[in-house]
C-alpha positions in Angstrom: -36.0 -1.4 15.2 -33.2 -4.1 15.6 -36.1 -6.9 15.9 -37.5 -5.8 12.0 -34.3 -4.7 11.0 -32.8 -7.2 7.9 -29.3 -6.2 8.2 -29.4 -8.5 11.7 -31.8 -11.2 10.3 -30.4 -14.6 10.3 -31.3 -15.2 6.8 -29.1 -17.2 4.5 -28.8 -14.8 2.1 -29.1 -10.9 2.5 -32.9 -9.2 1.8 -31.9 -6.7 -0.5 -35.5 -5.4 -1.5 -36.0 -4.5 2.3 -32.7 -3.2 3.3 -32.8 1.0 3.8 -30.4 3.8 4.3 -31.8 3.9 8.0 -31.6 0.6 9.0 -27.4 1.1 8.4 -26.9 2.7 11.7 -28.8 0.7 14.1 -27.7 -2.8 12.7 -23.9 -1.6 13.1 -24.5 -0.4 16.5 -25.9 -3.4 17.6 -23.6 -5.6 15.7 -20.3 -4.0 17.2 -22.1 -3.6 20.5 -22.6 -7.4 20.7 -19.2 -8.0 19.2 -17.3 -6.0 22.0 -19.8 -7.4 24.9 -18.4 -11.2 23.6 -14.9 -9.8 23.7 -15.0 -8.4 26.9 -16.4 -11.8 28.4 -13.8 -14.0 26.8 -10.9 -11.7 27.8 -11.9 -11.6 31.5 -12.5 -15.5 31.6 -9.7 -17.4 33.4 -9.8 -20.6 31.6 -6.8 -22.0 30.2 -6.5 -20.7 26.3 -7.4 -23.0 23.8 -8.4 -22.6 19.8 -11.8 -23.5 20.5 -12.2 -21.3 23.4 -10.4 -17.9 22.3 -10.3 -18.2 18.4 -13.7 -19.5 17.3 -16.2 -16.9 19.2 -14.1 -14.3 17.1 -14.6 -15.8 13.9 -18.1 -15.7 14.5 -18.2 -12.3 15.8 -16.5 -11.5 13.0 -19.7 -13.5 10.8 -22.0 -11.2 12.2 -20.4 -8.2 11.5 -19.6 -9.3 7.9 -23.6 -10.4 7.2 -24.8 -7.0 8.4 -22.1 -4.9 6.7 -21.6 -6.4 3.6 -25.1 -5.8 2.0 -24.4 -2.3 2.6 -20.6 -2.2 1.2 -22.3 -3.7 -1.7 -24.9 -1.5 -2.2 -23.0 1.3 -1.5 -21.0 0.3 -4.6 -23.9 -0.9 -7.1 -26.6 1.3 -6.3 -25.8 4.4 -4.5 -27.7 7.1 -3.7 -26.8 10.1 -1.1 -28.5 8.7 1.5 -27.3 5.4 1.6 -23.4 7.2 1.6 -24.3 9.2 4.2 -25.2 6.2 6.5 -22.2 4.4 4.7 -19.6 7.0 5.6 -20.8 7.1 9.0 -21.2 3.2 9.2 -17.4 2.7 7.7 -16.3 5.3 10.4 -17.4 3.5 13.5 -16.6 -0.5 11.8 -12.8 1.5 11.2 -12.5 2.6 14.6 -13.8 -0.6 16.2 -11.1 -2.6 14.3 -8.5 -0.5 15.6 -9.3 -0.9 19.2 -10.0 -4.4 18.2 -6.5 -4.8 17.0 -4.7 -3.0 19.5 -6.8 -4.9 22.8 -4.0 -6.2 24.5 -5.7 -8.3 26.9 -6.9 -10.5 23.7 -3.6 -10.9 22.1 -2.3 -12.2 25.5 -5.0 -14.8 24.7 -4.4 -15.2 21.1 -0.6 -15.5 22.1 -1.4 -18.1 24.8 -3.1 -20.1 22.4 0.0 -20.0 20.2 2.6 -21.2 23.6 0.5 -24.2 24.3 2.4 -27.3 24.0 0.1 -28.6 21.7 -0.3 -25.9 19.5 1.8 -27.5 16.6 -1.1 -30.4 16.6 -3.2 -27.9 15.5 -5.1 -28.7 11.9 -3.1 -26.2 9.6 -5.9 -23.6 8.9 -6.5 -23.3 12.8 -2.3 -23.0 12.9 -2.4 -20.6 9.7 -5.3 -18.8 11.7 -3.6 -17.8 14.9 -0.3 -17.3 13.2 -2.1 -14.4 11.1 -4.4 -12.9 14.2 -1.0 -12.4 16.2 0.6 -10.6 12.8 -2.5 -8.6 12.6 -2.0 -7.8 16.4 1.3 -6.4 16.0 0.7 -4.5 12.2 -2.2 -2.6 14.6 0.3 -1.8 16.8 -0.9 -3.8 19.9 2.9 -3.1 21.2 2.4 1.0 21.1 2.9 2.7 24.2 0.7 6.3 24.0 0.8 8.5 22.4 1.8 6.5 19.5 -1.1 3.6 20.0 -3.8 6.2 20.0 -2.2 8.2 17.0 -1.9 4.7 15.2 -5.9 4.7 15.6 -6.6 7.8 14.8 -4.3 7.3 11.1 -6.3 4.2 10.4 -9.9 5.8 11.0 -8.9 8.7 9.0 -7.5 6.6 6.7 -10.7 5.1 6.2 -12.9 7.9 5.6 -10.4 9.4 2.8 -11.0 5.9 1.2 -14.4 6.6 0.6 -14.3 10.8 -0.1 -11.6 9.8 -3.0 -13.9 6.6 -4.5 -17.1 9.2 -4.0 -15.0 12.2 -5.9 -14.5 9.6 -8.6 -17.8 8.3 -8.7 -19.3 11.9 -8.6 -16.9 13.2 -11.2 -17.7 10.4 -13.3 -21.5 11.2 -13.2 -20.9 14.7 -14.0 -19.5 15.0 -17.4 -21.8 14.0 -20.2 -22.0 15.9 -23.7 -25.0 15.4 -26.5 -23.8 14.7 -29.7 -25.9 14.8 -33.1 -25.8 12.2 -35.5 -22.6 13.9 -37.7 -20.8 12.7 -34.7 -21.3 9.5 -34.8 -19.4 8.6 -37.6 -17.0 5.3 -37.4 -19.3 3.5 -34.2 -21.0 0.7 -35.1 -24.4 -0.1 -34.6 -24.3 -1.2 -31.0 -22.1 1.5 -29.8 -24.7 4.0 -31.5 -28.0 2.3 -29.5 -26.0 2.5 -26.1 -25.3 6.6 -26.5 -29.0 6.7 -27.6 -30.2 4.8 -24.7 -27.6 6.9 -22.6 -29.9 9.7 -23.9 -33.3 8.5 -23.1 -32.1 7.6 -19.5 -31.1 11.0 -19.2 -34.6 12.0 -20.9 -33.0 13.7 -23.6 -33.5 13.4 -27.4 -30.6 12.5 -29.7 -26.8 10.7 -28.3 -25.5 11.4 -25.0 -21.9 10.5 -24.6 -20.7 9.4 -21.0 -17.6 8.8 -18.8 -18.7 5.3 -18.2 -16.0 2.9 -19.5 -18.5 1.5 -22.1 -19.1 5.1 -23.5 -15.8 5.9 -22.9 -14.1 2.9 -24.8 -17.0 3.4 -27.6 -15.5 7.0 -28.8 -11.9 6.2 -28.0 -12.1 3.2 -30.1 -14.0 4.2 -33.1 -15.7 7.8 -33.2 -13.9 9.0 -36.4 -14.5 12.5 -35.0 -11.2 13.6 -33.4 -12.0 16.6 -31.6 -14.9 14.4 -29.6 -11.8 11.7 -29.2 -9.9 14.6 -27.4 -12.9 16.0 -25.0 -13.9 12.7 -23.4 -10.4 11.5 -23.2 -9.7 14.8 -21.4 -12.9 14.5 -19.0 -12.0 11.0 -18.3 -8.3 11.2 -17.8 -8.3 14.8 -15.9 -11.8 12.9 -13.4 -11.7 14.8 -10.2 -8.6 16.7 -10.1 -7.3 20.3 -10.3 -7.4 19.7 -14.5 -10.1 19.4 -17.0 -13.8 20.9 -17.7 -15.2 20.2 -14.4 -11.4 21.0 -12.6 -11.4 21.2 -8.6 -14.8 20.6 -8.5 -14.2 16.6 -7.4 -10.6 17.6 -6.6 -8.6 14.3 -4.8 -5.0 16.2 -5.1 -5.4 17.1 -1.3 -6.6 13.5 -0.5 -3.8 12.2 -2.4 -1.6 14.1 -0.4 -3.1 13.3 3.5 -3.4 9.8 2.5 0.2 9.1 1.4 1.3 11.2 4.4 -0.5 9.0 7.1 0.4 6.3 5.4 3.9 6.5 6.1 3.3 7.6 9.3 1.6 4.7 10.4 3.9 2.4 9.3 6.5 4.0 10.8 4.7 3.9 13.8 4.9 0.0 13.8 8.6 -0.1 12.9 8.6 -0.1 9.1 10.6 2.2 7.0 7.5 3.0 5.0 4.5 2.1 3.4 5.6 -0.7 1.0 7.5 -2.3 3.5 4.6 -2.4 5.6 2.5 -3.4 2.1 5.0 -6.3 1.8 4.3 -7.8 5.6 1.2 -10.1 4.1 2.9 -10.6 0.6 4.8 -13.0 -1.5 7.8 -10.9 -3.0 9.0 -10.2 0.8 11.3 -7.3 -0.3 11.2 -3.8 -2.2 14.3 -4.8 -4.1 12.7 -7.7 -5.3 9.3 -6.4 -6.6 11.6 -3.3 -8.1 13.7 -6.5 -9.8 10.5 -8.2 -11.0 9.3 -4.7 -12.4 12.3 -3.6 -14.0 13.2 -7.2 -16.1 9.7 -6.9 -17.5 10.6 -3.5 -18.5 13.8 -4.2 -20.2 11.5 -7.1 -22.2 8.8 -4.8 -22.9 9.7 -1.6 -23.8 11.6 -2.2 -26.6 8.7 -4.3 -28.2 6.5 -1.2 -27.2 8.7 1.2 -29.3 8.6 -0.8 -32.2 5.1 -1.1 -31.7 4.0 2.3 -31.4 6.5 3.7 -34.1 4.3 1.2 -36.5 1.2 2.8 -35.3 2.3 6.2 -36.1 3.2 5.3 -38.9 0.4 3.9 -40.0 -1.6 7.1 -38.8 0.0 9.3 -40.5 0.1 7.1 -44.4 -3.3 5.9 -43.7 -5.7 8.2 -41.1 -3.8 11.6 -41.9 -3.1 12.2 -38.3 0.1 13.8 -38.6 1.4 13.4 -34.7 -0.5 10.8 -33.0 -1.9 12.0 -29.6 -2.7 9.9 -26.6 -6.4 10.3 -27.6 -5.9 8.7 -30.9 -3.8 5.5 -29.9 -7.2 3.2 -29.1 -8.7 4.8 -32.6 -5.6 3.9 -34.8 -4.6 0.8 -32.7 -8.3 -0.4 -34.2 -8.2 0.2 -37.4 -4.1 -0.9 -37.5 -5.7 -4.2 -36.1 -8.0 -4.6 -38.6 -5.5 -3.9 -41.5 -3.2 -7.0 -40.4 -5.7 -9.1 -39.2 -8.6 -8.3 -40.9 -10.2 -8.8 -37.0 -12.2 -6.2 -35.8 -13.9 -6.2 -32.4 -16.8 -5.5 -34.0 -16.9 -8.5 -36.2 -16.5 -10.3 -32.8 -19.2 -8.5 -30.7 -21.8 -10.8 -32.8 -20.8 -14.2 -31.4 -20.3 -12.9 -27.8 -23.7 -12.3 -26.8 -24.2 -11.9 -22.7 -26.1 -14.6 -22.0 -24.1 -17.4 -24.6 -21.0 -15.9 -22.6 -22.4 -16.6 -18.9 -23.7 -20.3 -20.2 -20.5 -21.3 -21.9 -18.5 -20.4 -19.1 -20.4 -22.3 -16.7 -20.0 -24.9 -19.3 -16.4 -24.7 -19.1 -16.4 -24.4 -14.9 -18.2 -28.0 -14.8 -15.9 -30.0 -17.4 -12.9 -28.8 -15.3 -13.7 -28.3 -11.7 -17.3 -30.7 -11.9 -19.5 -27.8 -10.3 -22.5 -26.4 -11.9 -24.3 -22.9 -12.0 -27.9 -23.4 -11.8 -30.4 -19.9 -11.4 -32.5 -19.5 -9.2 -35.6 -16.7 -9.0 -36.8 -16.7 -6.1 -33.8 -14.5 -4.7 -34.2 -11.1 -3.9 -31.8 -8.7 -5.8 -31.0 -5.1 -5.5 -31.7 -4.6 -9.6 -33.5 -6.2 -12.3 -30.6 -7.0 -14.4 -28.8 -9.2 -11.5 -29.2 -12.8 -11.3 -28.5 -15.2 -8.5 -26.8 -18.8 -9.1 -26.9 -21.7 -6.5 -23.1 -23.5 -7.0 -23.7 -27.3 -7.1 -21.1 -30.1 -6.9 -21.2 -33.3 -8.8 -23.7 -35.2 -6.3 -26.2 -32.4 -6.6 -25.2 -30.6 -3.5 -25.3 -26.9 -3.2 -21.8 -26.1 -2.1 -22.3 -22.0 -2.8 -24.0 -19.0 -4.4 -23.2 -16.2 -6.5 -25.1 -12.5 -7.5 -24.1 -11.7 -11.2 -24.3 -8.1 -11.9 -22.5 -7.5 -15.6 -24.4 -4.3 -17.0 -23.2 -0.2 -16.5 -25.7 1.4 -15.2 -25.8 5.5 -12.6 -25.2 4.5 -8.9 -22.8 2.0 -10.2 -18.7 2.2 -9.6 -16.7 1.4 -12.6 -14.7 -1.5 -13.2 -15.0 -5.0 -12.5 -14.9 -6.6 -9.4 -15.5 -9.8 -7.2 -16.6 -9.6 -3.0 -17.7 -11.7 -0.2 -21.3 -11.8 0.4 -21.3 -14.3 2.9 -18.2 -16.3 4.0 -18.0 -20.4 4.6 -18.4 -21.0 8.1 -18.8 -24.0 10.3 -20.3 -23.5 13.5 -22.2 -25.8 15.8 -23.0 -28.3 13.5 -24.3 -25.7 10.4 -21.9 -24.7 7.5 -22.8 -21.2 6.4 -21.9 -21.5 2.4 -19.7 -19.0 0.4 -21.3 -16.5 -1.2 -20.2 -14.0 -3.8 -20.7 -11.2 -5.6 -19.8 -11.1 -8.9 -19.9 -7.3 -11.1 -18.9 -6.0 -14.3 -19.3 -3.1 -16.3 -20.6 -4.1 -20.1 -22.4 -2.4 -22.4 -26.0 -3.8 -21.6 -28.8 -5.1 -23.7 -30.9 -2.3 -25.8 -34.4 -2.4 -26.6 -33.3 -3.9 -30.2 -30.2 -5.8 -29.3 -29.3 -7.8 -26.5 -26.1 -6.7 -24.8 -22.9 -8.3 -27.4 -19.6 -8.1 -25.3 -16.0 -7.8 -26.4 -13.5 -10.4 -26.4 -12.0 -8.4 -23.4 -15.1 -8.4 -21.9 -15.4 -11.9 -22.1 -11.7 -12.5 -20.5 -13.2 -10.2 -17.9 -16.2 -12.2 -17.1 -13.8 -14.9 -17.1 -11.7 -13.4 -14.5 -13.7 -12.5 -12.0 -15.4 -15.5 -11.9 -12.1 -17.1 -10.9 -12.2 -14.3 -7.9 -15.8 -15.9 -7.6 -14.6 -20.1 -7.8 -11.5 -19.3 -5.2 -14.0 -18.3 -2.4 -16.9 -20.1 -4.1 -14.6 -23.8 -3.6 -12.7 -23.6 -0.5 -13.3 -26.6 2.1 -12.2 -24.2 4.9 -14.3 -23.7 7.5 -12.3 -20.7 9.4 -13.8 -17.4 7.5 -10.3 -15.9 8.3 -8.0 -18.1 5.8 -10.4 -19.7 3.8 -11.0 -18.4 0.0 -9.3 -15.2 -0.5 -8.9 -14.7 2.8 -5.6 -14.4 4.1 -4.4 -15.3 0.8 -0.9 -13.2 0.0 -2.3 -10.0 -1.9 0.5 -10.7 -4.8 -1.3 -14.3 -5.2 -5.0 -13.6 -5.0 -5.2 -12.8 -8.8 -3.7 -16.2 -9.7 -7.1 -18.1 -9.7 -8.5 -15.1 -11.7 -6.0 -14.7 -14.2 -5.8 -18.3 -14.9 -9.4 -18.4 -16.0 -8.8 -15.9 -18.7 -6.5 -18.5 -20.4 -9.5 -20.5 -21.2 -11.7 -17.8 -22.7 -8.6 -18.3 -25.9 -8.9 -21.7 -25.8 -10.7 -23.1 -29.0 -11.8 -26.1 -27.2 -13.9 -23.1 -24.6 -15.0 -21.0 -27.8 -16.8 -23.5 -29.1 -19.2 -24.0 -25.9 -20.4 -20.8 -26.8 -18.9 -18.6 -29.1 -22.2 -18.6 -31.9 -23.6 -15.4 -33.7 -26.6 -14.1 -31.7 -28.8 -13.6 -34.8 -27.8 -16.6 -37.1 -26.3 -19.3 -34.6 -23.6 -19.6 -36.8 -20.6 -21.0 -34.7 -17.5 -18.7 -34.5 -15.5 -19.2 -37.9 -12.2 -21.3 -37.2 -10.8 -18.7 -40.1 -12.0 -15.7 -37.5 -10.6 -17.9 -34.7 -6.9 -17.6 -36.2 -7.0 -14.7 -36.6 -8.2 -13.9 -33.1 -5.0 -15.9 -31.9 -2.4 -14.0 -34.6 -4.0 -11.0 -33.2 -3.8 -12.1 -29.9 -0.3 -10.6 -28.9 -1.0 -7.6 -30.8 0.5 -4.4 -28.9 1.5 -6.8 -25.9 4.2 -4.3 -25.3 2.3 -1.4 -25.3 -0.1 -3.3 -23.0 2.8 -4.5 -20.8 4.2 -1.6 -20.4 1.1 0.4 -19.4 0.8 -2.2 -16.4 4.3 -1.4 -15.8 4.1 2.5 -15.5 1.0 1.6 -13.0 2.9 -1.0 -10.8 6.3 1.3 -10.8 4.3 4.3 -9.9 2.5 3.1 -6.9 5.3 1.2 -5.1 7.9 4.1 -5.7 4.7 6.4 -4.5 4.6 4.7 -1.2 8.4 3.5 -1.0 10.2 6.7 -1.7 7.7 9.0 0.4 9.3 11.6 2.6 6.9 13.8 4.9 9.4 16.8 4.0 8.7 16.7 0.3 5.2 15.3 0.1 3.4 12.6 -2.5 4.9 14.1 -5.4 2.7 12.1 -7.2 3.2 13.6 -11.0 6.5 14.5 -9.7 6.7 10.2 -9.5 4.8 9.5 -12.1 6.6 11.8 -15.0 10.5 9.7 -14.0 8.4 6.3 -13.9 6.9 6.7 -17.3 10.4 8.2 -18.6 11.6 4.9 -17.8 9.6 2.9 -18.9 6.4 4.5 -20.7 6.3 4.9 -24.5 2.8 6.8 -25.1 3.3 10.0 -22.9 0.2 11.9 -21.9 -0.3 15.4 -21.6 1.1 17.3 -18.3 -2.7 17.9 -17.4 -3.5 14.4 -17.4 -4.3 13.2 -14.2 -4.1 9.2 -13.4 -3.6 9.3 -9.9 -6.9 11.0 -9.2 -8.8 8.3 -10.3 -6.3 5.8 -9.4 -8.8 3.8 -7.0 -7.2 0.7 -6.4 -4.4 2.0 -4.7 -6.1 4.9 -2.9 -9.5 3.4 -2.4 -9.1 0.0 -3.0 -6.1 -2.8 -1.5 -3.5 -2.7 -3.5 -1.7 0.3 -2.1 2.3 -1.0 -2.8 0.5 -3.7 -4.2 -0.1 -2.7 -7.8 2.6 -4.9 -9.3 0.7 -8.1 -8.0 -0.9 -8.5 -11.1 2.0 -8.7 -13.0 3.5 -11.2 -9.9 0.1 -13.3 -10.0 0.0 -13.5 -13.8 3.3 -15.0 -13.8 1.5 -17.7 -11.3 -1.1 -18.3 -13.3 0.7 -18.3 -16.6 2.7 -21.5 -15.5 -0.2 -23.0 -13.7 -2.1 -22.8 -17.1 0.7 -24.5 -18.9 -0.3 -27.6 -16.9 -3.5 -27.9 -19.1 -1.8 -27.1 -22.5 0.6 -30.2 -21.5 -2.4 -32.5 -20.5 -5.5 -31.0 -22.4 -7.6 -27.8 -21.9 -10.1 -30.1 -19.9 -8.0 -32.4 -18.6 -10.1 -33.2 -15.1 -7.3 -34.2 -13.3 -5.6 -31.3 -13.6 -9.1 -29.7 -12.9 -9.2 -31.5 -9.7 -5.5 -30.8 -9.0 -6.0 -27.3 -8.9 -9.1 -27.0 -6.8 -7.5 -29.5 -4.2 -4.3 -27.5 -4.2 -5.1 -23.7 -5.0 -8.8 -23.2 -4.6 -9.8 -25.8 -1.8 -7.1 -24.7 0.8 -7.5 -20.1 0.0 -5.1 -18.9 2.7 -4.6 -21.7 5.3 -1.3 -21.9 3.9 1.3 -20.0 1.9 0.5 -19.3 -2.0 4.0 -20.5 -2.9 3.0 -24.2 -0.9 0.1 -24.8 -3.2 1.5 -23.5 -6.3 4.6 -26.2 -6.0 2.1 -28.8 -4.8 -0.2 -28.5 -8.2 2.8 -27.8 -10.3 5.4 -30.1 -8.8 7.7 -27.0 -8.8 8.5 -23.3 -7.9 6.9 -20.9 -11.1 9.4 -20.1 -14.0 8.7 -16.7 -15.7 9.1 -17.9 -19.2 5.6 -19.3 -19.3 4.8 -15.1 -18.3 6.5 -14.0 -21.1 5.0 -16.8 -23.7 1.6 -15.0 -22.8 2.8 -11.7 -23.4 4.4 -13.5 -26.7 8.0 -11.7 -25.7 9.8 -15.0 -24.8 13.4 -15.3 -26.3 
């Protein structure tokens, strides 16, 4: 089966049509087989160590895995179905216990380390230094150094660790499917006409007649936003906020409180098996802010900046409920509904009167627009590329001489089978190997409302910042000249920096100079107003602080959950979560609301302790984006600049290197809070 099998075909990109939930099993087996068969040769051989001799077989090993196991991952996420996460599970089991052998195989980190204690190893090109430098790091956060019984417990925490992961993203994912209620057309007072044809469309998917309301976020932020009927405000806000946990209409059905609780546990444990004092210690190992009392400092200034503004803020909207909507206490499930119509009152802007010059398509074309005036790349489709749905589209990258450089899937439309959120991964990584270069390719996948049968799909502003966003996840390992998979792109980039590409691509989605590439009503043509356009930018900081803190209560919550953690006492996760948001939260939530439970980035995704790096990379890219406001929104040598600097190098060197060598200088925090409009 391994011979027709198109998980181990040496194709350059991935044959999605004929990949199968039982071809999962024997492609990984054959993969890791190979993989420790390589090992065990190079770790026996009694040449001297060299880079070319110890490091490069494993970077290629490491290729193989990543083109057989990253098709899956992917599809695992997009287009699930139980029998593709059973063979997922059981394929993410054996790739999680191979690594930890991997990392703890002492014989090869006596070869890695001779590499490192060779007189000559300072001559090395920098990625190749940054490369072995990393490896031994990795070596020792395994715990390479354990003596038993601590090395094989160390294993045994990181494969259970694994398969937690994936039960508490499957509870969500599951949950999420399970709610739905049908409304009648009383109900559907207040949503404007596009909201209306995607609960009508949820409907006939479901092959019922009528509205179906969802818990996917476009459903979701459709009745939060603008269903004038409050009671429906308050079910979906409780489904949605109470998603598999103890609480809610479909309570302990999906339950992650127990997962919660082992996962925090052998968290700490583990890094306390490798000398750290607890998790976020360990978390800080690979990032920039180096210390607890320095990410707590970060946190904490933004909250004396923010919370205040968020008082104010909110003490307006409840006003303004009460005077104008007749809600007499305004509830957690009516702060999206009143924010709206707030907005609208003082800026006469209205998402809605936006939607119409943001269709899909005039979105994906103007930013490719905008990618090619500042970094000289183009996106050009191709069709004859097999995808795993009909609504994704493949794009060959191609530099200024007509080269294809890279490739990228877009996938921007909700659909069953498909995780929430927004994301960007590695399809195939850029590799240079006996003469070839493999090219970087990524995945690129949103969550928008998609086209109807009578309208194509018409994003949000938001949504548009989003596209925005994770296409700069998508030009950081799109543009590297790296040719070591292992630090080049995101790779081996600090966590707390890898959103700084990203976030600096949203400052161009509010640049008037960007708008006008594309911003143009989809049934008239008619270029975004410049009068709509002001008022887009008055309205731009509007409830920053109620915004800012929200990002706050998530950052504080997750490193003080994995900082303050004591096996005696447990997660005490709402225990946490009620003294962080009486700190620093102004809209408090009812006791049965449940965020952690659906908290996936920290418990199914990486940014466990690592939460605030948002906040930390947005301060990055704030000042990196003041470059261009100083020399022009497409000035091209500032373009070029920050590809050289930021993009080209990912992590063959530290984030705080390439920062000062585009800027000229360490990041101030004033161009942070100019974004946020709080500077003094």
């Amino acid at each position: 089966m391994t011979e027709t099998n198109p998980l181990l075909t040496d194709s350059a990109l991935p044959a999605f049509i004929a990949i199968k939930p039982e071809h999962v099993a024997p492609a990984i087996d054959a993969v890791l087989a190979d993989y420790q068969r390589e090992i065990d040769l190079l770790t026996s051989g009694s040449a001297p160590r060299d880079f070319a001799n110890t490091m490069l077989p494993q970077e290629t090993l490491e290729m193989r895995v990543e083109r057989a196991w990253s098709p899956v991952s992917h599809l695992h996420a997009v287009a699930d179905s139980p029998a593709l996460r059973e063979a997922y599970s059981a394929a993410l089991e054996k790739i999680t216990e191979f690594s930890s052998e991997l990392g703890q195989n002492r014989a090869l980190y006596a070869a890695v380390k001779a590499v490192a204690e060779r007189a000559d190893f300072a001559n090395l090109p920098r990625p190749a230094h940054t490369l072995v430098e990393h490896a031994l790091r990795d070596f020792r956060m395994s715990g390479v150094a354990l003596e038993e019984p601590a090395r094989s417990r160390f294993k045994e925490i990181a494969n259970q660790l694994s398969k937690l992961s994936n039960e508490f993203e499957n509870a969500v994912l599951d949950a999420t499917e399970a709610w739905s209620e049908k409304i009648v057309e009383t109900q559907l007072c207040g949503l404007p006409e596009a909201e209306r044809a995607l609960l009508k469309q949820y409907a006939e998917e479901a092959e019922q007649e009528g509205w179906l309301v969802t818990l996917k976020q476009p459903s979701v932020t459709a009745v939060l936003t603008y269903a004038d009927d409050r009671g429906l405000r308050e079910r979906v806000y409780a489904a949605y906020q109470t998603r598999a946990s103890d609480q809610g209409p479909n309570a302990g059905q999906f339950d992650n409180s127990q997962r919660i609780e082992q996962i925090m546990a052998l968290r700490h444990e583990g890094a306390q098996l490798i000398g750290f004092n607890n998790a976020a210690e360990d978390s800080l190992a690979t990032k920039m802010a180096g210390t607890p009392e320095r990410v707590l400092a970060f946190l904490r200034d933004l909250a004396a900046r923010a919370k205040p503004v968020a008082q104010r803020e909110l003490a307006e909207l409840a006003d303004f409920a009460r005077a104008e909507l007749g809600i007499a206490e305004l509830q957690p499930w009516d702060v999206a509904y009143a924010a709206e119509k707030l907005r609208v009152k003082k800026y006469a802007l209205s998402e809605e009167e936006l939607k119409p010059y943001f269709p899909a398509e005039a979105a994906i074309a103007g930013l490719f627009a905008i990618v090619e005036r500042v970094f000289g790349v183009s996106f050009r489709a191709r069709r004859d590329v097999e995808v795993w749905h009909a609504d994704v589209r493949y794009y060959d990258v191609v530099d200024a001489q007509g080269k294809t450089i890279a490739g990228a899937y877009f996938d921007l439309y909700a659909r069953s089978g498909k995780r929430g959120g927004a994301w960007m991964d590695t399809c195939r990584s850029r590799y240079a190997s006996a003469g070839e270069t493999h090219l970087p390719i990524a995945y690129l996948t949103c969550n928008f409302a998609p086209p109807t049968k009578d309208m194509p799909s018409l994003l949000t502003h938001d949504d548009v910042v989003t596209l925005f966003h994770e296409t700069g996840h998508g030009l950081h390992h799109m543009l590297t000249e790296i040719d070591l998979p292992s630090v080049a792109g995101i790779d081996g980039v600090e966590w707390d920096a890898v959103e700084l590409p990203s976030q600096f691509m949203e400052n161009f989605a509010w640049q008037r100079e960007g708008l006008a590439l594309f911003a143009k009503h989809w049934k008239t043509g008619e270029p975004l107003p410049d009068e709509l356009f002001q008022r887009m930018l008055a309205a731009r900081h509007y409830h920053a602080g109620l915004f800012l803190v929200r990002q706050l209560e998530f950052g504080l919550f997750d490193f003080r959950l994995h900082l303050e953690f004591d096996p005696a006492r447990g997660a005490r996760a709402m225990e946490i979560l009620r003294e962080v948001r009486d700190e620093v939260a102004v809209v408090v939530p009812p006791t049965w609301q449940r965020m952690p439970h659906a908290f996936g980035h920290i418990f199914a995704g990486g940014y466990a302790a690592g939460y605030y790096s948002y906040l930390w990379a947005e301060l990055l890219s704030a000042d990196a984006f003041s470059r261009f406001e100083e020399a022009g929104v497409f000035d091209r040598a500032a373009g070029d600049a920050f590809r050289r600097s930021v993009l080209a190098v990912g992590g063959s060197r530290p984030a705080l290197e390439s920062f000062v060598e585009f800027r000229g200088r360490e990041p101030e925090p004033e161009a942070l809070l100019r974004s946020y409009g709080l500077a003094a």
